[in-house]
Structure formats: C-alpha cells, structure tokens
C-alpha positions as CSV (number, residue, x, y, z in Angstrom):
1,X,0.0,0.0,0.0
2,X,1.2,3.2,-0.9
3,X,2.0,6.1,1.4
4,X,-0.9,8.3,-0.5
5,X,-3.6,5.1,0.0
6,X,-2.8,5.1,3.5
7,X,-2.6,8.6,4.0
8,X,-6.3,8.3,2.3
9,X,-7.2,5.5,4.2
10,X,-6.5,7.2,7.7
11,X,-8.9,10.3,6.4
12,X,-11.8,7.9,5.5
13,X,-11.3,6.5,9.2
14,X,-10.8,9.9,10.7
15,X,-14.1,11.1,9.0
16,X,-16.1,7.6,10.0
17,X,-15.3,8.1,13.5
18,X,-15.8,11.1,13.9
19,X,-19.7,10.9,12.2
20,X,-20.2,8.1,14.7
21,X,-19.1,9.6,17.5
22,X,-21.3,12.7,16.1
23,X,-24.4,10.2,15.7
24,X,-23.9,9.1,19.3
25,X,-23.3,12.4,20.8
26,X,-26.8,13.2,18.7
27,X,-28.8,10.2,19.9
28,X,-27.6,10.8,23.6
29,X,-28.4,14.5,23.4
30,X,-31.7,13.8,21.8
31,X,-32.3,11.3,25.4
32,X,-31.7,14.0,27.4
33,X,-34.0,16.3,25.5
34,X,-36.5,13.4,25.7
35,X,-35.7,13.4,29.6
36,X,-35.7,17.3,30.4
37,X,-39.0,17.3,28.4
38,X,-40.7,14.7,30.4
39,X,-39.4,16.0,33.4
40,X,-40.9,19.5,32.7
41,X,-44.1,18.1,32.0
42,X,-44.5,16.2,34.7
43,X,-43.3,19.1,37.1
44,X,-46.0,21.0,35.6
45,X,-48.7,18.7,36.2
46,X,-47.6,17.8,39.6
47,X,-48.0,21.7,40.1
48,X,-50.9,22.4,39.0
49,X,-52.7,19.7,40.4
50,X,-51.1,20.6,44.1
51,X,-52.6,23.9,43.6
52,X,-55.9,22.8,42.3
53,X,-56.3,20.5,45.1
54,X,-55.5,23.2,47.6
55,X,-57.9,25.1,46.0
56,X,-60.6,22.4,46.7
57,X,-59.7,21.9,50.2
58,X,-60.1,25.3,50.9
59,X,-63.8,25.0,49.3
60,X,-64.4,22.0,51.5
61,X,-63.6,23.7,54.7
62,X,-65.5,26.8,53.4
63,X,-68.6,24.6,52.8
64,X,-68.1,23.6,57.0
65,X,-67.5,26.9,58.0
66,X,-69.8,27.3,60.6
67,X,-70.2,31.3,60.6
68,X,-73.0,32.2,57.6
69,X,-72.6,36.0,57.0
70,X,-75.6,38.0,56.0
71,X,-74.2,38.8,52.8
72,X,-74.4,34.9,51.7
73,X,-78.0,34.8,52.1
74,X,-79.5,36.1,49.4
75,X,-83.5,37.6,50.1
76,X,-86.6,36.0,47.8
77,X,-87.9,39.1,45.3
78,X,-90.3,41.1,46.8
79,X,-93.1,39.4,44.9
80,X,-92.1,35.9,45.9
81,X,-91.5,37.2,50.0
82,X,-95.1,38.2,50.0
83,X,-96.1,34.4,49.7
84,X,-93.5,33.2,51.7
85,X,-93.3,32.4,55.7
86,X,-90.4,33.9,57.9
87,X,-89.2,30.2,58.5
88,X,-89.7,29.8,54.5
89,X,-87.6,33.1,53.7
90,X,-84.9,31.7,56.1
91,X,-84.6,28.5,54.9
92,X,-84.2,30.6,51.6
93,X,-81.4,32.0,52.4
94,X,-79.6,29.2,53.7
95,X,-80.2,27.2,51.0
96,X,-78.7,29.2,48.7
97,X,-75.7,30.2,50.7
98,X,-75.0,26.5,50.6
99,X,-75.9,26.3,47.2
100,X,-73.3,28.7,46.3
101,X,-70.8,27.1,49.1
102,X,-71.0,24.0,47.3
103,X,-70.9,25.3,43.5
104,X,-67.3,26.7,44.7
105,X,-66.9,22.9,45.5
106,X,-67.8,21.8,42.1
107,X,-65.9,23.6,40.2
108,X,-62.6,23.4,42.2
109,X,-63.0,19.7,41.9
110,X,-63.8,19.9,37.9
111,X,-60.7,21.9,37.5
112,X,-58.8,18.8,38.6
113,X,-60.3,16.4,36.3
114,X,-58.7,17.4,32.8
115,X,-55.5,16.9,34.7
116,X,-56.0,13.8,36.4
117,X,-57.2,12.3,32.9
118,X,-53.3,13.5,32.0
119,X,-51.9,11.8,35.0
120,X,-53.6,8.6,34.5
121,X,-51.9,8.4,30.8
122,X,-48.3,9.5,32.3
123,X,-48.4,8.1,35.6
124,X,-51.6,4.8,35.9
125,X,-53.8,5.1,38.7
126,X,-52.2,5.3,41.4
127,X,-52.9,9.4,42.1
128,X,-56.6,8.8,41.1
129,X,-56.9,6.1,43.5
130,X,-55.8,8.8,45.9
131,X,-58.2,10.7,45.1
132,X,-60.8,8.6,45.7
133,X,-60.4,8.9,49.0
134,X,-60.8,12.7,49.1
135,X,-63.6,12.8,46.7
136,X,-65.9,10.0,48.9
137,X,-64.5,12.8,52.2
138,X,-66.7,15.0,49.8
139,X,-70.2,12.9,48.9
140,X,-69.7,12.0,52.7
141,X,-70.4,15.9,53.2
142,X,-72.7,16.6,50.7
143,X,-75.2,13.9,52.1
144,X,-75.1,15.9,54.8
145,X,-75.4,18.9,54.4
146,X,-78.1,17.7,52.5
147,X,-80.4,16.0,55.3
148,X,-79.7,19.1,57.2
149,X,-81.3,21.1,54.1
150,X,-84.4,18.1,53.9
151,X,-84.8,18.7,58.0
152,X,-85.3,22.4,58.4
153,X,-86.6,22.8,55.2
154,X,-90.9,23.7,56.2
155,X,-92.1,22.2,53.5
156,X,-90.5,19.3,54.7
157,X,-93.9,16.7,56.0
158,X,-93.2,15.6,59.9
159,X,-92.6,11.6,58.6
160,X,-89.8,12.6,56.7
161,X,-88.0,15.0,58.9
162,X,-88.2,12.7,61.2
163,X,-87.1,9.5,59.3
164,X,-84.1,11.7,58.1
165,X,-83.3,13.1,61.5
166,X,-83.0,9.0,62.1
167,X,-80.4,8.6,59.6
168,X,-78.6,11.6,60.6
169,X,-78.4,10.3,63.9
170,X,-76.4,7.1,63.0
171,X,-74.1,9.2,60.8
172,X,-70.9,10.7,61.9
173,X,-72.0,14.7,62.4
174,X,-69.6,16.3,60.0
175,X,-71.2,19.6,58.8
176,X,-69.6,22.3,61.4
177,X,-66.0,22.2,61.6
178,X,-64.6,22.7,65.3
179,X,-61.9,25.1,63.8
180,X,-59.7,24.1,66.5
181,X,-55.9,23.4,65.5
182,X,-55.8,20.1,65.7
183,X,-58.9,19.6,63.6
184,X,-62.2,17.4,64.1
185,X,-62.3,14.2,62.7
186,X,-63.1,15.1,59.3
187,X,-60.5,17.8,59.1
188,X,-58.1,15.0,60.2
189,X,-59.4,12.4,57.3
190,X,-59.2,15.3,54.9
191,X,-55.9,16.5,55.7
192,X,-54.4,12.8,55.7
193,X,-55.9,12.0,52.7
194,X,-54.1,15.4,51.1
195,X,-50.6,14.5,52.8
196,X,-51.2,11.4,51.1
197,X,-51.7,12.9,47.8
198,X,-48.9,15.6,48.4
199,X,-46.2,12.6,49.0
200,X,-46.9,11.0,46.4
201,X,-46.9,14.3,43.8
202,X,-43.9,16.8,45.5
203,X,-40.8,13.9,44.4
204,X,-42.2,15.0,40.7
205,X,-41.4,18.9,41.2
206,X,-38.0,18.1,42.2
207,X,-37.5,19.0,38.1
208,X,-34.5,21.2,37.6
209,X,-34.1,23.0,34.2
C-alpha cells in the first residue's frame, strides 16, 4: 500500500469516527431532551394539580364553615316574600348560601379532572386512586349537608323529617368544623388524605431546568 492510500485511508477512518461519535453524541443528546422534556411536563402537572387540590380543600372547609354571614344569604324578590313564611324566607337564604358554598366545590373539583385524565396516561392510577379517597371525604359531606337542608326545610312533611333526622343520627356529624388546630375528625381524614396525595406528587417537582 502506498504512502498516499494510507494517507487516504486514515482520512476515510478519521471522517467515520468522527460521524459516529457525532451520531452518538446526537442520539444521547436527543435522550436527554426526551428526559428534560418529560421532566418538565411532569413538574407542571404535579403543580398544578397541588394547587388545584389546595384550592378544593379550601372550598371544603368553606362549605363547613360554621359562621354564615348576611351577605351569603340572598332575600326572595319582593313578589315571591309576600307568599312566603319567615321560616320559609330563612330556609331561603340558607339554602342558597349552601348552594353557592358548594358550587365553589364543584368547580374546584372539575378543575382537577382534565388533569388527572393526563396523570392517568403519564403516571396509571395510582394518584386517582388517591383521590378517591378525598372525593368520597366529599359525597360523605354533601349527604349531609343535605339531610340538614331536607330537615329544616318547612315544607318538609313531619314523617320525613323525622325519618331523616333517624339517619342523621347514625351518621358521623360532620357539617360544622370545630376550627380548632388540631382539627375534628373530618379535618383530620381530609388532611391525611391530602398528605397522602402531596407525598406522592412533591418527588415530581423536584424538576431542575
């Protein structure tokens, strides 16, 4: 072999290794991309459900707030006052204070639901299965608040007030919050479920750019 097809022969090998070792420094920079991506996307979801389910639990305790100010308890019209008792005008207003207590609930809890759809997909069900726990916290509170609703409603018949005020009675009375520091037993169950939910979310918004 001459000195010129060697010399040639060391440039073909030169220019081969060095368009692997470009190809390879390509693939592993398109991984990390792949990774950095993920990791971003994931430390956004993680976020905003954290603050969505704040959000929520903030609407919970409002709903078991047990101070109802004036200004939540909307009057009948004129028109339909004239027809109605005191009691009836009271329930009224109650009503529809937790009416609007609870549509606060509602929608806190349907922001959550597009991303939990998206953390199925990324992650299985593991964080919906946590929030199953929260969510039944919820219906637990809405039957409630409900029977109270049904009982001191007067157009409630006396049978059904008091086969509802039987019911209540072998429930767990949830609807006032103690507001004490420690919590009642519902704020505990609420708060553990959230930890839960928190522990499992706050390893995926350790994401560094």
């Amino acid at each position: 072999m001459t000195s010129n097809e060697i010399i040639s022969l060391a440039k073909d090998l030169i220019l081969s290794g060095a368009a692997i070792t470009g190809a390879v420094v390509a693939i592993k920079g398109l991984g990390t991309w792949r990774r950095q991506l993920q990791g971003q996307s994931e430390y956004d979801l993680s976020r905003r459900i954290l603050v969505s389910l704040f959000k929520y639990r903030d609407a919970l305790n409002t709903v078991r707030n047990p101070f109802m100010w004036n200004s939540e308890m909307p009057s009948p019209s004129e028109d339909e006052a004239k027809l109605m008792t005191r009691e009836k005008i009271q329930y009224y207003g109650t009503s529809k204070a937790y009416e609007a207590r609870w549509n606060n609930v509602q929608k806190e809890r349907a922001n959550l639901y597009a991303d939990l759809l998206e953390a199925e997909a990324l992650w299985g069900k593991e964080l919906n299965d946590l929030f199953k726990v929260v969510f039944l916290l919820q219906h637990e509170l809405f039957i409630c608040i409900n029977r109270y609703l049904e009982v001191i409603n007067p157009d409630t018949d006396d049978m059904s007030k008091k086969s509802t005020h039987s019911i209540k009675n072998k429930s767990r009375d949830i609807m006032y919050s103690d507001l004490s520091d420690e919590g009642d037993d519902f704020q505990k169950d609420l708060m553990a479920s959230i930890k839960n939910i928190e522990k499992y979310l706050k390893p995926k918004l350790s994401y560094k750019i």
